[in-house]
DSSP file (Angstrom, degrees, kcal/mol; ACC not computed):
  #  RESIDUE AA STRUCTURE BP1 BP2  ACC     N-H-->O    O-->H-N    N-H-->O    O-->H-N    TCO  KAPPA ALPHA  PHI   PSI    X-CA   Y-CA   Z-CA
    1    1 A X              0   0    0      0, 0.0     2,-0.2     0, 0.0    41,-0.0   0.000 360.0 360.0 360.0 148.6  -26.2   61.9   70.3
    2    2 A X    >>  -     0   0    0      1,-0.1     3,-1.9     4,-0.0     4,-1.1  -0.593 360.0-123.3 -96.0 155.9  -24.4   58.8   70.6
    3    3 A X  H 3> S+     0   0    0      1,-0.2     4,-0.6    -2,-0.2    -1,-0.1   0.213 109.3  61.6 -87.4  32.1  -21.3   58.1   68.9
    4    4 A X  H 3> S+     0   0    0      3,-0.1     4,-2.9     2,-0.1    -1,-0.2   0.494 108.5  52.7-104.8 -19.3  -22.2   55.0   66.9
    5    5 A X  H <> S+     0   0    0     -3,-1.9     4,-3.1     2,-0.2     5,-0.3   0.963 105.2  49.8 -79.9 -41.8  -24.7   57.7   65.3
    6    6 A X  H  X S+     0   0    0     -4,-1.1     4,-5.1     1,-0.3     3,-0.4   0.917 109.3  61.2 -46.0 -66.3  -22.0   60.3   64.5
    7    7 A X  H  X S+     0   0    0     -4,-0.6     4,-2.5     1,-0.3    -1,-0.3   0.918 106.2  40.6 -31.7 -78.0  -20.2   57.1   62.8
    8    8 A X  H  X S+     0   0    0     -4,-2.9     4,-1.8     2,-0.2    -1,-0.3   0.823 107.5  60.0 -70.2  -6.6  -22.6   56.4   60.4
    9    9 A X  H  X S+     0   0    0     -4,-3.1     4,-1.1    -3,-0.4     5,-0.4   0.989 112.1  46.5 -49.5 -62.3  -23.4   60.1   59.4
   10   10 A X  H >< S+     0   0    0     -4,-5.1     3,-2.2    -5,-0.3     4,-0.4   0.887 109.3  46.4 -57.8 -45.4  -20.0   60.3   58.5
   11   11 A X  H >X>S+     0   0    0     -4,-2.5     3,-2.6     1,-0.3     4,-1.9   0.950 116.6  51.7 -69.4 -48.2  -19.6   57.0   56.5
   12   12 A X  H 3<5S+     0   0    0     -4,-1.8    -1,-0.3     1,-0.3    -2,-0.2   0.612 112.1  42.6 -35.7 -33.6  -23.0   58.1   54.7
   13   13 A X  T <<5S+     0   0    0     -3,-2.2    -1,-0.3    -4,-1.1    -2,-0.2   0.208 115.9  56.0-118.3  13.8  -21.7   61.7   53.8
   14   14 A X  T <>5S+     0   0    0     -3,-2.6     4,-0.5    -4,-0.4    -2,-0.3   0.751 107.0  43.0 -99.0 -21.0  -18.5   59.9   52.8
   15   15 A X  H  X5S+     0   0    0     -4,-1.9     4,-1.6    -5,-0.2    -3,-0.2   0.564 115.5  49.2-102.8 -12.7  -19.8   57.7   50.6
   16   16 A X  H  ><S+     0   0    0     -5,-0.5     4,-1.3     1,-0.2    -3,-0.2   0.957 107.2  58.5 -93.9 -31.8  -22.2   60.5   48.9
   17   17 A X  H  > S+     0   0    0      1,-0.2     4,-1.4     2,-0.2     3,-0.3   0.863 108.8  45.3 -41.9 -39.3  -19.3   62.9   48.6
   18   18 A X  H  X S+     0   0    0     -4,-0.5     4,-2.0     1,-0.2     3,-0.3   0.882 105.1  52.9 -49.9 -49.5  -17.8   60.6   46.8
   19   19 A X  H  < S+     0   0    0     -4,-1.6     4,-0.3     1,-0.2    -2,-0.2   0.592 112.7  59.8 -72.9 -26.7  -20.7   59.6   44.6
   20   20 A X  H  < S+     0   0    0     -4,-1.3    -1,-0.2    -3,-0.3    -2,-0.2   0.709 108.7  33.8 -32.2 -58.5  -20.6   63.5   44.1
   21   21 A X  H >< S+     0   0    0     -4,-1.4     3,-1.8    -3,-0.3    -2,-0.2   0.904 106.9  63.9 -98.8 -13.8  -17.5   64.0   42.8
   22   22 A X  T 3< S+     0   0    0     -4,-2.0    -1,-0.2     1,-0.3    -2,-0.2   0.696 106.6  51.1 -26.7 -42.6  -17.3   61.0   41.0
   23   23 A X  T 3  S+     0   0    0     -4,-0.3    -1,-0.3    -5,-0.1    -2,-0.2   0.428  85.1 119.1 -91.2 -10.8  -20.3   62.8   39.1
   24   24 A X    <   -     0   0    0     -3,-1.8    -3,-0.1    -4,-0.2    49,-0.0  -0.372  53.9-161.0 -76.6 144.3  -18.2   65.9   38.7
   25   25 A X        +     0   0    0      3,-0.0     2,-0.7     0, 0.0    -1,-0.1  -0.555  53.3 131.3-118.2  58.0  -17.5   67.1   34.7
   26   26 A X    >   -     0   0    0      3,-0.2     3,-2.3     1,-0.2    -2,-0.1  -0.895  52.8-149.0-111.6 130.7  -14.2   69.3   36.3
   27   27 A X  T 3  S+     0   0    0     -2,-0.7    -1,-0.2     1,-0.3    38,-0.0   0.817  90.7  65.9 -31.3 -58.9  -11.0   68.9   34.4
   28   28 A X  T 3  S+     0   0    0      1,-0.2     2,-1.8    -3,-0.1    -1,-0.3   0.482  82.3  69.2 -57.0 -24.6   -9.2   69.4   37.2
   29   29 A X    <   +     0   0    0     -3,-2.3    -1,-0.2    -8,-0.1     2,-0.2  -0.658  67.5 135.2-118.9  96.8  -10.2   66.5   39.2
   30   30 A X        +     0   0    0     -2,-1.8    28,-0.1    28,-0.1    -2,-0.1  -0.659  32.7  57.2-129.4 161.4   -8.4   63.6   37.2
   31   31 A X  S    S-     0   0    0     -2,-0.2     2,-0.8     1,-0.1    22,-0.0  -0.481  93.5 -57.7  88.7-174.9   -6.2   60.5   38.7
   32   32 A X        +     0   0    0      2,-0.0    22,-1.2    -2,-0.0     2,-0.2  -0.758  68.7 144.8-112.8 118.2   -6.5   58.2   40.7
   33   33 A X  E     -A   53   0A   0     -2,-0.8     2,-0.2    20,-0.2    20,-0.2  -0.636  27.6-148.7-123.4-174.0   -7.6   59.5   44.5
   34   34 A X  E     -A   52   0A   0     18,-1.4    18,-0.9    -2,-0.2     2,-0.4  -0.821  23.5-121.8-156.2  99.3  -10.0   57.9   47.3
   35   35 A X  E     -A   51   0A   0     -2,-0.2    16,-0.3    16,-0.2     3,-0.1  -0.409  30.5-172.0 -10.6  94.3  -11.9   59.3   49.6
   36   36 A X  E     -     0   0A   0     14,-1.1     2,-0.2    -2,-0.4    -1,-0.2   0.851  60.1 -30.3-112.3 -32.9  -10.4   57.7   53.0
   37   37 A X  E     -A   50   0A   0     13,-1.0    13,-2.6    -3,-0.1    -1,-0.4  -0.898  46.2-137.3 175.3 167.5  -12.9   58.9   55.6
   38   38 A X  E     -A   49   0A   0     -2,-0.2     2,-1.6    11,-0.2    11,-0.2  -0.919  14.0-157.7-141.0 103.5  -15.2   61.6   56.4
   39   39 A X        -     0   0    0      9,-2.3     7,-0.1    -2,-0.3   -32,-0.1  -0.551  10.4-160.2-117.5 104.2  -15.7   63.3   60.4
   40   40 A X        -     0   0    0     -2,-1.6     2,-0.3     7,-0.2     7,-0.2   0.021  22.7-117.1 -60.0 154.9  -18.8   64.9   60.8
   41   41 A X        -     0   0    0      5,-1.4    -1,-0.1     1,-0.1   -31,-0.0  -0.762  30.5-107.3 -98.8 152.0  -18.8   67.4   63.7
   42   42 A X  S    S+     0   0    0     -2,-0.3    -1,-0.1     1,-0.2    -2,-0.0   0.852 122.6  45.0 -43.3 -37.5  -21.4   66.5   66.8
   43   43 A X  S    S-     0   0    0      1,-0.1    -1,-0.2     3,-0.0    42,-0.2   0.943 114.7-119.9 -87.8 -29.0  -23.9   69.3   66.0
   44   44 A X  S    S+     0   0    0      2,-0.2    -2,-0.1    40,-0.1     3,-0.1   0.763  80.4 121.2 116.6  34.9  -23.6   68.3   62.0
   45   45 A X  S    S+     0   0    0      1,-0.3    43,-1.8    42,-0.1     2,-0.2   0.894  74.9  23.3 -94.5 -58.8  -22.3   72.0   61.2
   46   46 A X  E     -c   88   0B   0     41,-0.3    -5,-1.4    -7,-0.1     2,-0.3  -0.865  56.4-173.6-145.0 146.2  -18.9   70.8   59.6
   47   47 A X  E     -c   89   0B   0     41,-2.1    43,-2.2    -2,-0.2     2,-0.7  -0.952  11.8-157.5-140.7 147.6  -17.6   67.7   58.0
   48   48 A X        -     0   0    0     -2,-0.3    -9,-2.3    41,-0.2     2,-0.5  -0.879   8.3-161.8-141.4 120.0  -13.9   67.4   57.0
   49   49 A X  E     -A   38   0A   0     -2,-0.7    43,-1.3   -11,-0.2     2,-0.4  -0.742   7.5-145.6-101.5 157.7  -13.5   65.0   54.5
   50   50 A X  E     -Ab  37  92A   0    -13,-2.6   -14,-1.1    -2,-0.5   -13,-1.0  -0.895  14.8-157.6-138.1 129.5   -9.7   63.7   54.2
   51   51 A X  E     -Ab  35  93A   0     41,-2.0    43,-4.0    -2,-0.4     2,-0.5  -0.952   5.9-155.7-122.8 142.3   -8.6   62.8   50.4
   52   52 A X  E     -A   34   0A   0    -18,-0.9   -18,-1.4    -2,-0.3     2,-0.3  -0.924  10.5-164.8-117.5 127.1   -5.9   60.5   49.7
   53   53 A X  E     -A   33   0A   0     -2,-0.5   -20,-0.2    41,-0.5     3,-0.1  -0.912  19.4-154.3-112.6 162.9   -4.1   61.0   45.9
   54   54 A X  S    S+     0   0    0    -22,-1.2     2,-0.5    -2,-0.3    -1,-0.1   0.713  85.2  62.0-109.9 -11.5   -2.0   58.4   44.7
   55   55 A X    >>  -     0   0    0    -23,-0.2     4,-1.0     1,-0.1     3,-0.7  -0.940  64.4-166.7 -83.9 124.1    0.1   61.4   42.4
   56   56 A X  T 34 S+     0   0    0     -2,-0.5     4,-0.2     1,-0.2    -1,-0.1   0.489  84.1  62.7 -84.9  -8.7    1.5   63.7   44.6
   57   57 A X  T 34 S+     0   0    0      2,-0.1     4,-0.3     1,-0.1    -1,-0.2   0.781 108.5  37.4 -89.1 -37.4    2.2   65.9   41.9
   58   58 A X  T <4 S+     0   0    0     -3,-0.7     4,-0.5     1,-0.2    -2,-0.2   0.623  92.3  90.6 -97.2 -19.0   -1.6   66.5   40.9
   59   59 A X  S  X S+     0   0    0     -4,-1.0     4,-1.5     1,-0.2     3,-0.5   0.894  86.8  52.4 -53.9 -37.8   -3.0   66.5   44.9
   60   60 A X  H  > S+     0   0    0     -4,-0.2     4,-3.3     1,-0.2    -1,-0.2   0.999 114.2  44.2 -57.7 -65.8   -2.5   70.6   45.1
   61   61 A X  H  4 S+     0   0    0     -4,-0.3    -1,-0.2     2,-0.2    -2,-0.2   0.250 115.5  43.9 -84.8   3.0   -4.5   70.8   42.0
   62   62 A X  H >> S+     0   0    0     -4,-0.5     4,-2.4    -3,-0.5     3,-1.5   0.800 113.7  52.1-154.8 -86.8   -7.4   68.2   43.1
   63   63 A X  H 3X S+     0   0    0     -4,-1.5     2,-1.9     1,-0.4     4,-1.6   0.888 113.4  44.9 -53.1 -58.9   -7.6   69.8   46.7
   64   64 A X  H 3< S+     0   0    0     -4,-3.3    -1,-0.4    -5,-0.3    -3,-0.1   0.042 111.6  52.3 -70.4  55.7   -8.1   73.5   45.1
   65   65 A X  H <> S+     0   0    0     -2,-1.9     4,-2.0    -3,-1.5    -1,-0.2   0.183 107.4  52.7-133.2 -37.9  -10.5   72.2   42.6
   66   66 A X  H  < S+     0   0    0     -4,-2.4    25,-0.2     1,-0.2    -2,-0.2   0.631 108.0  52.5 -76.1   2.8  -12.7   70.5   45.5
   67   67 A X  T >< S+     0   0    0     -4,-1.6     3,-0.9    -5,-0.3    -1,-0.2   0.723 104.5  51.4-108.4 -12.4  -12.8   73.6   47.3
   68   68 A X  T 34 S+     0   0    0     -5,-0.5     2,-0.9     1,-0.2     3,-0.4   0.980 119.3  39.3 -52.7 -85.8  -14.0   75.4   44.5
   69   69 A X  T 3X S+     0   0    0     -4,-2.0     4,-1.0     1,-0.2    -1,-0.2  -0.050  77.5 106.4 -51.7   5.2  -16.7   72.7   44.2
   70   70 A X  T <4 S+     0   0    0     -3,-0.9    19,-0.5    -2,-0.9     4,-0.4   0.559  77.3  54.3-100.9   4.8  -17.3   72.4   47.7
   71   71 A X  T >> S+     0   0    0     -3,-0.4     4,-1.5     2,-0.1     3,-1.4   0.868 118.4  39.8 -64.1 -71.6  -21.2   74.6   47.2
   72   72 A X  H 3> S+     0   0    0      1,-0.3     4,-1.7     2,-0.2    -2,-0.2   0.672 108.4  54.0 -49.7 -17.8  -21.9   72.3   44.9
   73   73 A X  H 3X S+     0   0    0     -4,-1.0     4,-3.8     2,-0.2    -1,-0.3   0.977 110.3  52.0 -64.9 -58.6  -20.6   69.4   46.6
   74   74 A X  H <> S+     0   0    0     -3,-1.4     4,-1.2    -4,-0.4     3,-0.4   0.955 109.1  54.5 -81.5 -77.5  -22.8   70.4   49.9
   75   75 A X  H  X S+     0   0    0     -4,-1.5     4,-0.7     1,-0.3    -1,-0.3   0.735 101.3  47.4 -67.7 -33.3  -25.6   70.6   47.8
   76   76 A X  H >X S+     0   0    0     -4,-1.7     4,-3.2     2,-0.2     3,-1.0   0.946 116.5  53.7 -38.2 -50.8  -25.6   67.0   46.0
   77   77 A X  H >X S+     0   0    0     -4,-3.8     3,-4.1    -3,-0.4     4,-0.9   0.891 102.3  56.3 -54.6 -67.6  -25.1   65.7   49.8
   78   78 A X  H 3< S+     0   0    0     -4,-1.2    -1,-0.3     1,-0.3     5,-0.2   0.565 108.7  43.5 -18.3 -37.9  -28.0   67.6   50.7
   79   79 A X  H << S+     0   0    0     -3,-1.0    -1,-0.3    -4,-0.7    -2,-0.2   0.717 124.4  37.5 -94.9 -24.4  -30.1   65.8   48.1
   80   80 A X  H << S+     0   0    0     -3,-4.1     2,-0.4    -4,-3.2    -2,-0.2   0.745 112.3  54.2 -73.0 -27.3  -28.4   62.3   49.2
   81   81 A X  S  < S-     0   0    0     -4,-0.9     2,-0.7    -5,-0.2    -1,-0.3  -1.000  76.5-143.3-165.2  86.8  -28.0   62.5   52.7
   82   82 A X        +     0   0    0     -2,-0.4     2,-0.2    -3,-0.1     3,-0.1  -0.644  42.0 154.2 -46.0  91.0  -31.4   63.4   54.9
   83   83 A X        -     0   0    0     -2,-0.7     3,-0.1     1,-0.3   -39,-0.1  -0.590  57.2-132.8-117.5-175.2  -29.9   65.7   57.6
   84   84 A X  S    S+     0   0    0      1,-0.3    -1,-0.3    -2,-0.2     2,-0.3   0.863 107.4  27.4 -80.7 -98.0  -31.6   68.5   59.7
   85   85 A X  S    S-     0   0    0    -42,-0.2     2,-0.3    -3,-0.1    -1,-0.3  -0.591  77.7-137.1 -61.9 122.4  -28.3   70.2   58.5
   86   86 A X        -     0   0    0     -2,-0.3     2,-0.3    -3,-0.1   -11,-0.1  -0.648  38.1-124.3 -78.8 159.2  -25.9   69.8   55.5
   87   87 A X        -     0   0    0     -2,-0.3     2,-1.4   -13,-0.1   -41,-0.3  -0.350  20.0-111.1 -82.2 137.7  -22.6   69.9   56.9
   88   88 A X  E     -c   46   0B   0    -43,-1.8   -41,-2.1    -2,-0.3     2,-0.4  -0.620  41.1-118.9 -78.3 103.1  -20.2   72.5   55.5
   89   89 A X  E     +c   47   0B   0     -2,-1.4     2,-0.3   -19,-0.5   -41,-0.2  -0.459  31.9 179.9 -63.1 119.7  -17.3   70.7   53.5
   90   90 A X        -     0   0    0    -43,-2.2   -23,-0.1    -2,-0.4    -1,-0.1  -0.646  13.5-150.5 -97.1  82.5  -13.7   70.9   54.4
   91   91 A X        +     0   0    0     -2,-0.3     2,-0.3   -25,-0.2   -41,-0.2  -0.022  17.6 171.8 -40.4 146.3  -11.4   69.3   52.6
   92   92 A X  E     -b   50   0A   0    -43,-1.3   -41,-2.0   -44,-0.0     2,-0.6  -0.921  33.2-115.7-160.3 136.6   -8.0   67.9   53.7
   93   93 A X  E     -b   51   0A   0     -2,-0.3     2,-0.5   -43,-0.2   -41,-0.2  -0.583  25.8-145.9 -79.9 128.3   -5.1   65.7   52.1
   94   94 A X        +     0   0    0    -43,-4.0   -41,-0.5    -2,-0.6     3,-0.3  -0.763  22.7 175.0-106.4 106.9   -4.8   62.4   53.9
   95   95 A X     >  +     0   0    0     -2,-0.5     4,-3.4     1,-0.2     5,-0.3   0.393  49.3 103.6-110.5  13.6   -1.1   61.6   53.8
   96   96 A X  T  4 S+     0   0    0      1,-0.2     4,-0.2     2,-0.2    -1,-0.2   0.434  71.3  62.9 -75.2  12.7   -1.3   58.5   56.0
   97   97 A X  T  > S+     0   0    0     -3,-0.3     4,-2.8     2,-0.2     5,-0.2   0.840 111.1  42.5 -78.2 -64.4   -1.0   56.0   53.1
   98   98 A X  H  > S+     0   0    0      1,-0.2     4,-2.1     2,-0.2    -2,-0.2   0.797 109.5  55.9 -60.8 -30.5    2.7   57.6   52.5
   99   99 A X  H  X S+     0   0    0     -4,-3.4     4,-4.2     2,-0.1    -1,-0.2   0.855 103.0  54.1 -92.0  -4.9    3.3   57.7   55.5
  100  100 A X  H >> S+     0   0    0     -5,-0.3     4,-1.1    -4,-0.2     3,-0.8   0.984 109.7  44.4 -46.7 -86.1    2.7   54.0   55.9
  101  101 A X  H >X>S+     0   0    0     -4,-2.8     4,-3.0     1,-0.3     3,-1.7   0.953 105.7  60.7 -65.2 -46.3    4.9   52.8   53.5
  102  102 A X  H 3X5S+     0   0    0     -4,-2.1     4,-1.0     1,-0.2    -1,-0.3   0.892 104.0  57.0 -61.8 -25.8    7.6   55.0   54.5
  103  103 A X  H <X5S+     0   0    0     -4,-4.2     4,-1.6    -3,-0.8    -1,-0.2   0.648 109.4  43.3 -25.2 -42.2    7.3   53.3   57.5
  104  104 A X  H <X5S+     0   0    0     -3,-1.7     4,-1.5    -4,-1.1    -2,-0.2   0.753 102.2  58.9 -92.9 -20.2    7.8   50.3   56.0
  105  105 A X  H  X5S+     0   0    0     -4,-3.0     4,-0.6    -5,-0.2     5,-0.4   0.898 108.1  48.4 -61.8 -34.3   10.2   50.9   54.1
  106  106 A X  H  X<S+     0   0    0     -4,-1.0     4,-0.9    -5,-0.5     3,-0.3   0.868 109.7  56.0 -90.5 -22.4   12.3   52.0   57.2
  107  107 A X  H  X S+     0   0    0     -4,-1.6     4,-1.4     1,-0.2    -1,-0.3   0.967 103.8  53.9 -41.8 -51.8   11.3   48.9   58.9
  108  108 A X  H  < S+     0   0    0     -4,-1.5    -2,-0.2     1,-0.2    -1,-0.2   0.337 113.5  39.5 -71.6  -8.7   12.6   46.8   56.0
  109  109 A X  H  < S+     0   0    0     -4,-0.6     3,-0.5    -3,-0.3    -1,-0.2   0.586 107.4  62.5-110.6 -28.6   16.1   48.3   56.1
  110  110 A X  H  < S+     0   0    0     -4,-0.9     2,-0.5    -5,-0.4    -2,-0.2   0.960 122.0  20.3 -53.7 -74.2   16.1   48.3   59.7
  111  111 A X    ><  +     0   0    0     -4,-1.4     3,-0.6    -5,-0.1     4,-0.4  -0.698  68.3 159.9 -86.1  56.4   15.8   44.1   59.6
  112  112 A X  T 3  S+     0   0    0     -2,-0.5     4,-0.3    -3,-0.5    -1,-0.1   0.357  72.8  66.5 -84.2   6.5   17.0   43.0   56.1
  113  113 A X  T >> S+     0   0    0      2,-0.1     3,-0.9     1,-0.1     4,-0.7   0.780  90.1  58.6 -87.0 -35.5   17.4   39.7   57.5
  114  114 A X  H X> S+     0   0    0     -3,-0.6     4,-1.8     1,-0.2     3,-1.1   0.920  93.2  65.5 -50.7 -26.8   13.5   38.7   58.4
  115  115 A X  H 3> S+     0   0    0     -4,-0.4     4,-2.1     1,-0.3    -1,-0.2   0.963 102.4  43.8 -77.5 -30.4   12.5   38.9   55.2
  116  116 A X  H <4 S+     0   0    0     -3,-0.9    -1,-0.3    -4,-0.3     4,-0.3   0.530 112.1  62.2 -56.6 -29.5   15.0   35.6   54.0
  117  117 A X  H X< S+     0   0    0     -3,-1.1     3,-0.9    -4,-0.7    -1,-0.2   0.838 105.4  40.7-125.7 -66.4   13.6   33.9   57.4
  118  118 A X  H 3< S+     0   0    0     -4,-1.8    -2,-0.2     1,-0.2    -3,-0.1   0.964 100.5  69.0 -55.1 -54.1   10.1   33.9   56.3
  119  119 A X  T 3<        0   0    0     -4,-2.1    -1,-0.2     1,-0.2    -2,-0.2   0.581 360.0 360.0  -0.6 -49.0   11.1   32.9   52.6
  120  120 A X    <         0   0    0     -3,-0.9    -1,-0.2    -4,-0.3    -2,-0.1  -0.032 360.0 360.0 -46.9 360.0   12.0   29.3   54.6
């Protein structure tokens, strides 16, 4: 299989997971989170979809409530998402958002002069 195919599997079983839990009536999965990507395995076995929350406080409680959910999850894709095989959901918290900015923040102390320079 080529990897342009792989690519759109994933964006496809990223965007119906979504559309999935979006459709979810569980308490637990409240705030505001995002899907950030989804990487389907070559043979189409396992998919590990990476969730970003933007309360760090409620992200523990969010992750266990989408592995709880993660039959049902599998099976909505299944009904979205023509595959030979549905992929077996993993979940994982996607912390490269935080670490972005804390990146930037340590950029921005590093060089407190630039920012006054553009300003100009």
């Amino acid at each position: 299989m080529a990897s342009f195919r792989i690519d759109r599997i994933s964006e496809e079983v990223r965007t119906a997971v979504d559309n999935a839990i979006r459709g979810m009536n569980d308490p637990r999965v409240t705030g505001t989170y995002s899907i950030t990507r989804a990487d389907v395995t070559r043979d189409l076995r396992y998919a590990k979809i990476y969730v970003s929350v933007l309360e760090e406080d409620k992200a523990k409680d969010l992750l266990k409530a989408l592995k709880s959910a993660a039959g049902y999850l599998r099976r909505e894709l299944g009904r979205q998402v023509d595959l030979r095989y549905t992929p077996e959901l993993l979940f994982e918290l996607d912390r490269n958002i935080a670490y972005g900015a804390h990146i930037s923040e340590i950029l921005s102390h590093l060089n407190p002069g630039d920012g006054e320079k553009e300003k100009e």
